[in-house]
C-alpha positions in Angstrom: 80.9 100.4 129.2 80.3 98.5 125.6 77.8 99.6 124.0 75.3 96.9 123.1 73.5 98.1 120.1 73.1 96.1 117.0 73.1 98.0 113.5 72.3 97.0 109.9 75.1 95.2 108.6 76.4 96.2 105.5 79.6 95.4 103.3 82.9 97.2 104.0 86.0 96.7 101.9 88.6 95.2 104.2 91.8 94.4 104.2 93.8 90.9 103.4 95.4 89.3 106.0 96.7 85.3 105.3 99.9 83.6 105.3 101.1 81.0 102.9 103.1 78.2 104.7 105.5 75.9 103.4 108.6 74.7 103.6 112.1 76.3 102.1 112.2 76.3 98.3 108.6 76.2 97.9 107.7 79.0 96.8 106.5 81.4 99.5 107.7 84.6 98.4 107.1 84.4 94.7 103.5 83.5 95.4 103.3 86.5 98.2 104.7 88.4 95.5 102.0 87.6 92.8 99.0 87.9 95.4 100.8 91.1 96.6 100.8 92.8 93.0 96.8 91.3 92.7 96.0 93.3 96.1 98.1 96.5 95.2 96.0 99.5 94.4 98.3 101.9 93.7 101.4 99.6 93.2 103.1 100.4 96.3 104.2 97.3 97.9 106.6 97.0 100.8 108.3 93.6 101.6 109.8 93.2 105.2 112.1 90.2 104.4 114.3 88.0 106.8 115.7 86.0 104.6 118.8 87.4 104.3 117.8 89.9 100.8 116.6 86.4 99.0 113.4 88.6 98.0 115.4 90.8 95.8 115.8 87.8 93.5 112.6 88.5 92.4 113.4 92.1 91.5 113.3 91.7 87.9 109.8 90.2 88.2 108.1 92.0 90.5 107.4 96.2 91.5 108.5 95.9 95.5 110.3 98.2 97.5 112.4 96.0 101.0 113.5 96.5 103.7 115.7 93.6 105.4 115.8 92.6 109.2 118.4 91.3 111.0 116.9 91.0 114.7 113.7 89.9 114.8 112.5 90.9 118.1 108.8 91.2 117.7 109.3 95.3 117.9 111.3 95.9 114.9 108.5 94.1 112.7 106.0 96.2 114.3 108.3 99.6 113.3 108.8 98.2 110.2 104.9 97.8 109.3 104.2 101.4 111.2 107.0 102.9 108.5 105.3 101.1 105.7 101.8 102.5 106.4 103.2 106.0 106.9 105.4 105.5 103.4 101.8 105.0 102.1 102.0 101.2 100.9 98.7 99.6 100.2 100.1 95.8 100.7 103.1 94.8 102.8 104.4 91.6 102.7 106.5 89.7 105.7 109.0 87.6 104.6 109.0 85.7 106.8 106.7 86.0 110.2 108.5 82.7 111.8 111.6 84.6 112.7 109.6 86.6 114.8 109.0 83.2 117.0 112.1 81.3 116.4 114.9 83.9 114.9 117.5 85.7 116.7 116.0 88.4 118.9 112.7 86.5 118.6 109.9 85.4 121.3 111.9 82.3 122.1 115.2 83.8 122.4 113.0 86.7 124.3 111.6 83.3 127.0 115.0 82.3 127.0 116.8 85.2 128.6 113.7 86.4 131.0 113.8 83.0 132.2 117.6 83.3 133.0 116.8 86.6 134.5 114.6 85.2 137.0 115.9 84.1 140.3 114.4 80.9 139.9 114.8 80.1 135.8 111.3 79.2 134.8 110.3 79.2 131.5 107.1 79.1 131.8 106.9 82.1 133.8 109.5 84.0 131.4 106.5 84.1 128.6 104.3 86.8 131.0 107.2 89.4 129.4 107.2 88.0 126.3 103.4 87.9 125.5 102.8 91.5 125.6 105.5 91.9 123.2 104.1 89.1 120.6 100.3 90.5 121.0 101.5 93.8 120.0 103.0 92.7 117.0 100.0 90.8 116.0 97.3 93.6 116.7 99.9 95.6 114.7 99.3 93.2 112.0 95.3 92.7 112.6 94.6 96.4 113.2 97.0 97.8 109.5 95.1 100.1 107.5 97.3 97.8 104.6 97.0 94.2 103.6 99.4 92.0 104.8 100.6 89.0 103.5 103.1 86.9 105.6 105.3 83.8 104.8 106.0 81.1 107.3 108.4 78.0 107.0 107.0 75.2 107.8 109.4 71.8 109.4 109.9 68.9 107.2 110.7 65.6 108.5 112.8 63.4 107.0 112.6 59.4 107.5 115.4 57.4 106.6 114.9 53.7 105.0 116.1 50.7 103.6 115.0 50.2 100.3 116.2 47.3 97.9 119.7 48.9 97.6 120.6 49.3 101.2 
């Protein structure tokens, strides 16, 4: 049973968590990687990056250790930030959360073949397998003893129109 008890509030340090959302070439991981190094007590900072090693560009610049995904079923991130804590890294950055929704190995690839699985393919019933698995990685994120910063692409429409030149 909860207990319902009210106590004093007082101020506890707590940890970062935010994304920064934009779309390719924006920027994303050299500004996780400056708000990273701001955050980074003791200088240890771990990036998780799906982007095919494109964080090591920034190697030169900035003090990160990486370790790159290339499935990213909503597990391995949350292996890969449960080896980060024990490794003792006060800030771990996720370059980039969306493949965990849209990537290979991802939740949608994860609807996609439960649904097929099914006798009747439904895909709306395919997500009561997937859910579990995307919660998890979340409270893994929530509930990290380190900060966390994430990147996330976001989609860009493009209109095309007539101007004066054709």
């Amino acid at each position: 049973m909860t207990d319902f008890t009210f106590q004093k509030a007082s101020k506890q340090r707590v940890k970062a968590r935010f994304a920064i959302d934009g779309p390719s070439g924006s920027g994303k991981t050299y500004t996780a990687l400056v708000a990273a190094t701001a955050l980074s007590d003791k200088g240890k900072i771990a990036l998780i990056d799906t982007e095919h090693g494109s964080a090591s560009l920034y190697s030169d610049t900035f003090n990160f250790d990486v370790l790159e995904l290339d499935n990213y079923h909503p597990d391995n991130y949350v292996k890969a930030i449960e080896i980060a804590e024990r490794q003792g890294y006060d800030v771990i950055v996720i370059d980039s959360l969306s493949h965990a929704w849209e990537g290979e190995g991802g939740a949608l690839d994860l609807a996609d073949e439960a649904a097929k699985r099914q006798k009747t393919p439904n895909s709306y019933t395919a997500w009561k397998e997937v859910t579990p698995l995307h919660r998890k990685m979340v409270d893994t994120i929530l509930n990290s003893p380190a900060h966390i910063i994430a990147t996330m692409r976001s989609k860009m429409d493009y209109v095309q129109e007539k101007d004066g030149n054709g």
